[in-house]
C-alpha positions as a printed NumPy array, in Angstrom:
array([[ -1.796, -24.997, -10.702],
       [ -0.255, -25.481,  -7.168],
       [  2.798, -23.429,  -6.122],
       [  5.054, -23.973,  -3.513],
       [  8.348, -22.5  ,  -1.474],
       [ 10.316, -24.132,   0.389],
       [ 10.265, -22.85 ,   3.979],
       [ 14.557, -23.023,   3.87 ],
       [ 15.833, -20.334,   1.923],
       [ 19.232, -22.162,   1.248],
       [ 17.101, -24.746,  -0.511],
       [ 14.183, -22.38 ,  -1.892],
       [ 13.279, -21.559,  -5.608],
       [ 11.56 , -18.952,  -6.619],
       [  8.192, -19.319,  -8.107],
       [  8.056, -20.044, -11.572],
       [  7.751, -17.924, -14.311],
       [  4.399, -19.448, -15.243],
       [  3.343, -17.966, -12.107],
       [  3.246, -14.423, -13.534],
       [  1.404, -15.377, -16.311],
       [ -1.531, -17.241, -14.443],
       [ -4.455, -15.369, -15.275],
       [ -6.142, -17.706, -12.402],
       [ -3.854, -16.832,  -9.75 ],
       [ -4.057, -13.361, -10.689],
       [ -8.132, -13.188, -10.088],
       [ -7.764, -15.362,  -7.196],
       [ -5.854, -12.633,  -5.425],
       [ -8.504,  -9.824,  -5.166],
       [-10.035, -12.228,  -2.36 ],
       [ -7.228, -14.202,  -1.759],
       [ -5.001, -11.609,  -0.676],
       [ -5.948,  -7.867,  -1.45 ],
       [ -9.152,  -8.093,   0.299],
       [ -7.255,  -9.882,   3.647],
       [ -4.831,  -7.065,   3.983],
       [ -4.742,  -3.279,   4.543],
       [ -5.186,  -1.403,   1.509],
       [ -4.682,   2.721,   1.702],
       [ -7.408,   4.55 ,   0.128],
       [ -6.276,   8.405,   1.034],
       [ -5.371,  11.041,   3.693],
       [ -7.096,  12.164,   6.133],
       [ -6.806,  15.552,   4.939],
       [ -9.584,  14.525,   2.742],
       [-12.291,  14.234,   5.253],
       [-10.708,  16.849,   7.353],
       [-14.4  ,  18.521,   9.342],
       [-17.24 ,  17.588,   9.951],
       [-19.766,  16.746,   6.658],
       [-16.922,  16.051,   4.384],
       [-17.673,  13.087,   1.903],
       [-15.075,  11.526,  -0.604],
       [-16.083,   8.947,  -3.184],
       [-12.861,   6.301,  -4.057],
       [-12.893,   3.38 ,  -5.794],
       [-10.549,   1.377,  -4.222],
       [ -8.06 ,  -0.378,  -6.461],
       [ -9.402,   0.598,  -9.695],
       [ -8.645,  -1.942, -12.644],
       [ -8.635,  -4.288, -10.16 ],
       [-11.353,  -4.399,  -7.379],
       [-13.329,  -1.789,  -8.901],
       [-14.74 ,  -1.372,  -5.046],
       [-16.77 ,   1.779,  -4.655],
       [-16.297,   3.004,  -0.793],
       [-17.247,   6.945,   0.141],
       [-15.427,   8.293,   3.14 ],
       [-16.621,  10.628,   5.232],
       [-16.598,  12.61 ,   8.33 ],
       [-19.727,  12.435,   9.895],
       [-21.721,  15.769,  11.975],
       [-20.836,  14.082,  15.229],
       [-16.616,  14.513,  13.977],
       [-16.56 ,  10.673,  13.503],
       [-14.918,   9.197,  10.518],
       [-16.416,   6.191,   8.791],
       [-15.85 ,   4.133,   5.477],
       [-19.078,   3.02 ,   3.606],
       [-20.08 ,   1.067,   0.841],
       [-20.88 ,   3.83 ,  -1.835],
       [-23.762,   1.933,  -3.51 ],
       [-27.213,   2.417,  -2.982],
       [-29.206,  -0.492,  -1.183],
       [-31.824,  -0.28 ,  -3.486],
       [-30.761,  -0.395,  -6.592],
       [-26.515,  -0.251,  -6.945],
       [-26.533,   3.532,  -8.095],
       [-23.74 ,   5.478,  -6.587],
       [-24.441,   7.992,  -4.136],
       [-22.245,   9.701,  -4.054],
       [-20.227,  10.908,  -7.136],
       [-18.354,  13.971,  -6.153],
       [-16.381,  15.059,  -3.045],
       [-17.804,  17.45 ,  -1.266],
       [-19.652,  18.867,   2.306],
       [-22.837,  17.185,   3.198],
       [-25.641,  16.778,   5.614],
       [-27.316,  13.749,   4.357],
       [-26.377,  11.441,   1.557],
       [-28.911,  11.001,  -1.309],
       [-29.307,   8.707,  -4.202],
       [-30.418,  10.68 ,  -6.81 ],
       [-31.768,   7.743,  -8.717],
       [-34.67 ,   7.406,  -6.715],
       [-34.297,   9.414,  -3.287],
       [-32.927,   7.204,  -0.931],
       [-31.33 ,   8.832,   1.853],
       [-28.708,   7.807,   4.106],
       [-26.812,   9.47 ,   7.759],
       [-23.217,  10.362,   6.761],
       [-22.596,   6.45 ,   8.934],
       [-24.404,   4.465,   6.219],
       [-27.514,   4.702,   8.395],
       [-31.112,   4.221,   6.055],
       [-32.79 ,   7.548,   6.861],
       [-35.751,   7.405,   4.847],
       [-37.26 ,   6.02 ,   1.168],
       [-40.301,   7.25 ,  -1.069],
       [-43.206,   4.966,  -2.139],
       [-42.38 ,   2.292,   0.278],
       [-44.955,   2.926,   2.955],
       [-46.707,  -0.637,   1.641],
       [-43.352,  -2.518,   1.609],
       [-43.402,  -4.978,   4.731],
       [-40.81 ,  -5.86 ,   7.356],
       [-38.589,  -2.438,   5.805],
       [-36.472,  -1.113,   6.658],
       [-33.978,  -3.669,   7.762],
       [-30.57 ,  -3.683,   8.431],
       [-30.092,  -4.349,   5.036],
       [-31.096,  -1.371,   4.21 ],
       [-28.356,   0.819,   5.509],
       [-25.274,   1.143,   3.723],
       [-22.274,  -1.555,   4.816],
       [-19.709,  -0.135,   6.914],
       [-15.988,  -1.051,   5.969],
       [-13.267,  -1.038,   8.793],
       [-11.084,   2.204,   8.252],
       [ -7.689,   2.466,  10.245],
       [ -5.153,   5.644,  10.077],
       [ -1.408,   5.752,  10.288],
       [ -0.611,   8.531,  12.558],
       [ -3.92 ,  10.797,  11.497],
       [ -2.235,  11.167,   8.336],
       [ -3.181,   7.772,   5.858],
       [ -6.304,   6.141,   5.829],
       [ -6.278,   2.347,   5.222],
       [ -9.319,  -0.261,   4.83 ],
       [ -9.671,  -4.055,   4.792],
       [-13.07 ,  -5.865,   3.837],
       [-12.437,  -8.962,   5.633],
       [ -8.794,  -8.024,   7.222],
       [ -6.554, -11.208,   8.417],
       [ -4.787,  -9.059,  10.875],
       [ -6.056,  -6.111,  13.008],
       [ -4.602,  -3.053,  12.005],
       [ -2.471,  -2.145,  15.464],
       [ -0.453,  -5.817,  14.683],
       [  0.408,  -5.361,  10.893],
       [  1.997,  -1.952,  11.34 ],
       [  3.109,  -2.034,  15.042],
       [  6.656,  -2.824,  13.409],
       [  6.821,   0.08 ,  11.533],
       [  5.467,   2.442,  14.105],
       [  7.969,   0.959,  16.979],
       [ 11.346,   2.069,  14.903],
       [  9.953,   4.915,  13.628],
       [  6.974,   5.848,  16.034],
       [  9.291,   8.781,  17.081],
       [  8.366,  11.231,  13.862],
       [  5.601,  12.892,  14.226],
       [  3.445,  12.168,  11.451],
       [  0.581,  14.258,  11.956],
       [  3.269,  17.139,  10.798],
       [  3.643,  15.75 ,   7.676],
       [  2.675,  17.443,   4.978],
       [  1.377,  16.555,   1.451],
       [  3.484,  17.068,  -1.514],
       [  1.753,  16.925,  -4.346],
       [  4.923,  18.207,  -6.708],
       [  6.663,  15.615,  -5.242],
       [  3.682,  12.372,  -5.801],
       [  3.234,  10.976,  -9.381],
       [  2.041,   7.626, -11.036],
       [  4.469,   5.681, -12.738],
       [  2.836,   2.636, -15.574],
       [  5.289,  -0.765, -15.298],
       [  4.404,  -3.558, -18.032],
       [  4.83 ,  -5.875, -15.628],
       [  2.74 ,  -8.091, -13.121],
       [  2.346,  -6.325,  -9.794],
       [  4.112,  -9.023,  -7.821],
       [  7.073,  -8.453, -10.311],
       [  8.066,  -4.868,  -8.705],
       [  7.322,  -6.059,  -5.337],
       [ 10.003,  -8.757,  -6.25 ],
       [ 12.293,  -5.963,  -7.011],
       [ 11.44 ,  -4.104,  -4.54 ],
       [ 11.902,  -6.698,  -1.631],
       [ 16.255,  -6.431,  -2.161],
       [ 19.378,  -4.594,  -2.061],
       [ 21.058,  -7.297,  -4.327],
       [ 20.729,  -5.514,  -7.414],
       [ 21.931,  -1.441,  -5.954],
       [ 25.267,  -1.634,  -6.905],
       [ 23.982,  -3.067, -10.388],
       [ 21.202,  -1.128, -11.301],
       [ 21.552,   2.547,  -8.827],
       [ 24.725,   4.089,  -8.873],
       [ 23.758,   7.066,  -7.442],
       [ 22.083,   5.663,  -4.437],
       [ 24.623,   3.285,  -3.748],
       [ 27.267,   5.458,  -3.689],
       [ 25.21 ,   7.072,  -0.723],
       [ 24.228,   3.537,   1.41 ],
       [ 26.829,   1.243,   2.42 ],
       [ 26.145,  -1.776,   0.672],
       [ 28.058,  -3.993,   3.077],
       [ 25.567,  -2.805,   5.9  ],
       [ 22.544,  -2.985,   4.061],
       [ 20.509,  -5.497,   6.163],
       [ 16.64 ,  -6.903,   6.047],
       [ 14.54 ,  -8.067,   9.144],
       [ 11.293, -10.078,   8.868],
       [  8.54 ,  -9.934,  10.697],
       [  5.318, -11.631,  10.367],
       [  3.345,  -9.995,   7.449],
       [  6.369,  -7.292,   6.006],
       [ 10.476,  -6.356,   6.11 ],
       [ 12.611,  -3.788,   6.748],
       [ 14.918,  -2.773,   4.608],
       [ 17.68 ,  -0.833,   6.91 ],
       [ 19.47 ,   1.641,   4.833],
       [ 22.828,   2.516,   6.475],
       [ 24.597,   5.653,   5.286],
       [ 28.205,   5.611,   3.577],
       [ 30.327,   7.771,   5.734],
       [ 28.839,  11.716,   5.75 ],
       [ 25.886,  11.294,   4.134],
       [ 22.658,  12.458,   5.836],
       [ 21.13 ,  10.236,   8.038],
       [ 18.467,  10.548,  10.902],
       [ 18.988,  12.023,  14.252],
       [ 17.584,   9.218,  15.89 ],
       [ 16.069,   9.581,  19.434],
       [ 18.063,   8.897,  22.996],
       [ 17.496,   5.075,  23.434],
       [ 16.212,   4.247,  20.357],
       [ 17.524,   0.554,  19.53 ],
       [ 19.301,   1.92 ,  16.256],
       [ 21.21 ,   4.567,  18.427],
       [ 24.376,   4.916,  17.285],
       [ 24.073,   3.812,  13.443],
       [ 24.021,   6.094,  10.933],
       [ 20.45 ,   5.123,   9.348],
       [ 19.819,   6.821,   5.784],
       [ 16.414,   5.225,   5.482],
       [ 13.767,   2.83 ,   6.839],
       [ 12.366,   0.931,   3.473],
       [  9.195,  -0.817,   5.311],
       [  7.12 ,  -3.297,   2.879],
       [  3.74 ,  -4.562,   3.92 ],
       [  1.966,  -7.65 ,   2.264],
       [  1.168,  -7.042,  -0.495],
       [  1.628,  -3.802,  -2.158],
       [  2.782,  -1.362,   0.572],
       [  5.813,   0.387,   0.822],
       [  6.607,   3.203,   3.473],
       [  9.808,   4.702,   2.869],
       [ 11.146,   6.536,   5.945],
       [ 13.703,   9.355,   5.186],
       [ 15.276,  12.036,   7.351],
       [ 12.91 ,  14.389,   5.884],
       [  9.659,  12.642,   5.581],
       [  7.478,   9.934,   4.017],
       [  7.581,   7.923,   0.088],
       [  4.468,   5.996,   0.122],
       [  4.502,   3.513,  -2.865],
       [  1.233,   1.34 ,  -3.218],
       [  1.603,  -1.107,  -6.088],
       [ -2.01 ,  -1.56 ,  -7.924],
       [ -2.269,  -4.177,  -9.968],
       [ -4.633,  -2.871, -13.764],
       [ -3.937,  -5.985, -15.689],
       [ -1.913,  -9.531, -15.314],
       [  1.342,  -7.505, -16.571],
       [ -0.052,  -3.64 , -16.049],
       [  0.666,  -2.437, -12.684],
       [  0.877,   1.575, -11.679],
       [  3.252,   2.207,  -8.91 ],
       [  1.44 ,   5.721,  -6.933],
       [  4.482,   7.657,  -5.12 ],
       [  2.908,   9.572,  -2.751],
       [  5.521,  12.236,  -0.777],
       [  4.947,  13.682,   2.944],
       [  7.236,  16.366,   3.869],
       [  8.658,  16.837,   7.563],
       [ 11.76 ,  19.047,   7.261],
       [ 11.907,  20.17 ,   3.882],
       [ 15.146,  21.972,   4.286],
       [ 16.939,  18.15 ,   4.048],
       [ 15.018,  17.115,   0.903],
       [ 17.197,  16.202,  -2.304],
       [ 19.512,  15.119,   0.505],
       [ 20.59 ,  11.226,   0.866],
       [ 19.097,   8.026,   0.223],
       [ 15.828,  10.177,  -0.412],
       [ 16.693,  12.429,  -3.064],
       [ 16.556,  11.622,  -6.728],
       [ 13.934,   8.848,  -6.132],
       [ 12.073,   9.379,  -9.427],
       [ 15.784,   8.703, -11.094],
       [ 15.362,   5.161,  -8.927],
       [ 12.267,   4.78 , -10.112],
       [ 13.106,   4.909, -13.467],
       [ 15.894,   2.587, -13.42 ],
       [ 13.708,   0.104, -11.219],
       [ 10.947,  -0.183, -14.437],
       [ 13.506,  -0.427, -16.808],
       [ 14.991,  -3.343, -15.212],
       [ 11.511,  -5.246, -13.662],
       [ 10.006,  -5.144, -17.416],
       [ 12.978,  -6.997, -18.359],
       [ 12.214,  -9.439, -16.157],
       [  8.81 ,  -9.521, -17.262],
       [  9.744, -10.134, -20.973],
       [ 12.358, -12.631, -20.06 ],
       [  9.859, -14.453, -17.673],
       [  8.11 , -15.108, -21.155],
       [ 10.956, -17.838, -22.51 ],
       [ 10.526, -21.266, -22.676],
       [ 14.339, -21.613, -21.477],
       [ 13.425, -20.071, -17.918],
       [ 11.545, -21.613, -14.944],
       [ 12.567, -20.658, -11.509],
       [ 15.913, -19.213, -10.177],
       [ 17.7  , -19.622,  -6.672],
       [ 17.372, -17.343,  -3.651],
       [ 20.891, -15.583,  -2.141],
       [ 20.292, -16.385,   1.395],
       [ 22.166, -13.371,   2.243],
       [ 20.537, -10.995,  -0.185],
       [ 16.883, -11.891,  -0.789],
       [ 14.966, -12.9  ,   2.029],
       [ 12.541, -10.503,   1.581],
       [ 11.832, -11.826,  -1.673],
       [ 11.622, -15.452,  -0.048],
       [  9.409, -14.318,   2.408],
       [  7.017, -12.453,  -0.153],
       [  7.007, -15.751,  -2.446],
       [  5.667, -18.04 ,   0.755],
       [  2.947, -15.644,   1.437],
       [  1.977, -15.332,  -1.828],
       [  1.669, -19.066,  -1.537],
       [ -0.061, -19.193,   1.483],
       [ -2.535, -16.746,   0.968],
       [ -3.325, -16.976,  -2.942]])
């Protein structure tokens, strides 16, 4: 089926319910979209010195994609393909400090770069080895030597899709930030994963649906920008709640910002607080199974539980309930498509043309 948004958000509908439920859509998407566009696949804490490896499948239930990163002897970081070139075993299958990767199906061995190294019984075997034969690098790309994001055939190089994010907020220091692990959970939505984006992408329903956090942001200030391939969300605080102490000059001097809610297409979020980081990557398992990962970096813990940051898994919470609604109500024959505020969702708008355009 074709799909389309208008361009004009005064005249826009939202795409249809059926949409949700297109199982060929859905598939079309792994290429379509998830493999165009950054996709995090850990820290760099991970592969912190030289020899480190660390198997990942990246989007599992979805892509299935094994990739191994790893820190090679010359302090060089790389992301590989993880399976074997001569037969699709895994190499590697545990994390762990190496000096040569192995297949232990049959003994191929590999440099920590993906480089062939060397094969048994194939001293007959002509024209080998070839560049074939080594294991395929994938592009990997860090946010502030703290996340670790690939793309297999990437639409956008990596400096352009987050140079938005990093010039409001390239003032923290990220490489400071520090792994919470009491803090980071998975939460299971019985929804499609475009379905909590959609929820995501607005302030409309705050005073609805989070009482508590909108008695901290001022909802009449609450304002989203576009830019080419993600929003911001600008979270302004109500009067004496926390807020950052922004930097001299800084183009948002003077406003009393409670958080920086950045979305990237298609399943990023990076959710700037006074005290740190709330990554939220959105991984589609099934056509309505999606796990949301939080994932919470710490910068001045003495302001946590403070603000528009504190009590997100309470948000959380209150978010699924009201997207799986949507998801069973997306389901009747009575609905089709709604309306866009042209106020309120232009986020949404925007995420519904480039699902268009790229799916």
């Amino acid at each position: 089926m074709k799909y389309s948004v208008d361009p004009d958000i005064t005249k826009a509908s939202t795409l249809p319910g059926s949409y949700y439920q297109d199982v060929e859509m859905y598939d079309r998407s792994k290429t379509g979209i998830f493999s165009k566009f950054w996709q995090y696949v850990g820290d760099a804490e991970e592969i912190k010195s030289p020899g480190f490896v660390c198997p990942k499948l990246l989007l599992p239930g979805f892509l299935d994609e094994p990739i191994l990163l790893t820190r090679d002897l010359a302090d060089q970081t790389h992301c590989i393909s993880n399976v074997c070139t001569h037969r699709a075993n895994l190499v590697a299958e545990q994390p762990g400090n190496e000096r040569v990767l192995r297949c232990r199906y049959h003994g191929r061995k590999f440099e920590l770069d993906g480089t062939f190294v060397s094969m048994p019984e194939f001293e007959q075997a002509k024209d080998f080895p070839s560049e074939k034969d080594n294991l395929p690098n994938i592009e990997m790309q860090s946010l502030g030597d703290l996340l670790l994001f690939t793309a297999f055939n990437p639409h956008v190089p990596f400096d352009e899709y987050l140079k938005p994010v990093m010039d409001r907020v390239g003032f923290m220091p990220m490489n400071e930030f520090q792994f919470d692990p009491s803090r980071s959970r998975d939460y299971l939505v019985d929804a499609h994963w475009a379905l909590y984006c959609d929820n995501y992408l607005e302030g409309f329903h705050i005073p609805y649906v989070h009482s508590s956090l909108n008695e901290i942001l001022d909802y009449g200030e609450y304002n989203t920008e576009l830019f080419d391939y993600g929003n911001l969300q600008l979270g302004i605080a109500e009067g004496g709640e926390l807020s950052f102490d922004l930097p001299k000059g800084h183009q948002d001097e003077g406003k009393e910002v409670a958080a920086y809610y950045y979305w990237l297409f298609p399943n990023l979020m990076l959710n700037f607080y006074p005290w740190g980081l709330s990554v939220n990557v959105v991984q589609p398992l099934a056509i309505g199974r999606t796990r949301v990962s939080f994932r919470t970096y710490v910068w001045k813990p003495e302001l946590l539980d403070q603000g528009a940051g504190s009590g997100l898994d309470r948000v959380e919470r209150e978010d699924e309930i009201v997207v799986e609604s949507v998801a069973r109500g997306l389901r009747s024959q009575n609905y089709d498509s709604g309306r866009f505020s042209p106020t309120r969702e232009q986020g949404v708008h925007q995420f519904h043309r480039l699902l268009v355009e790229f799916g």
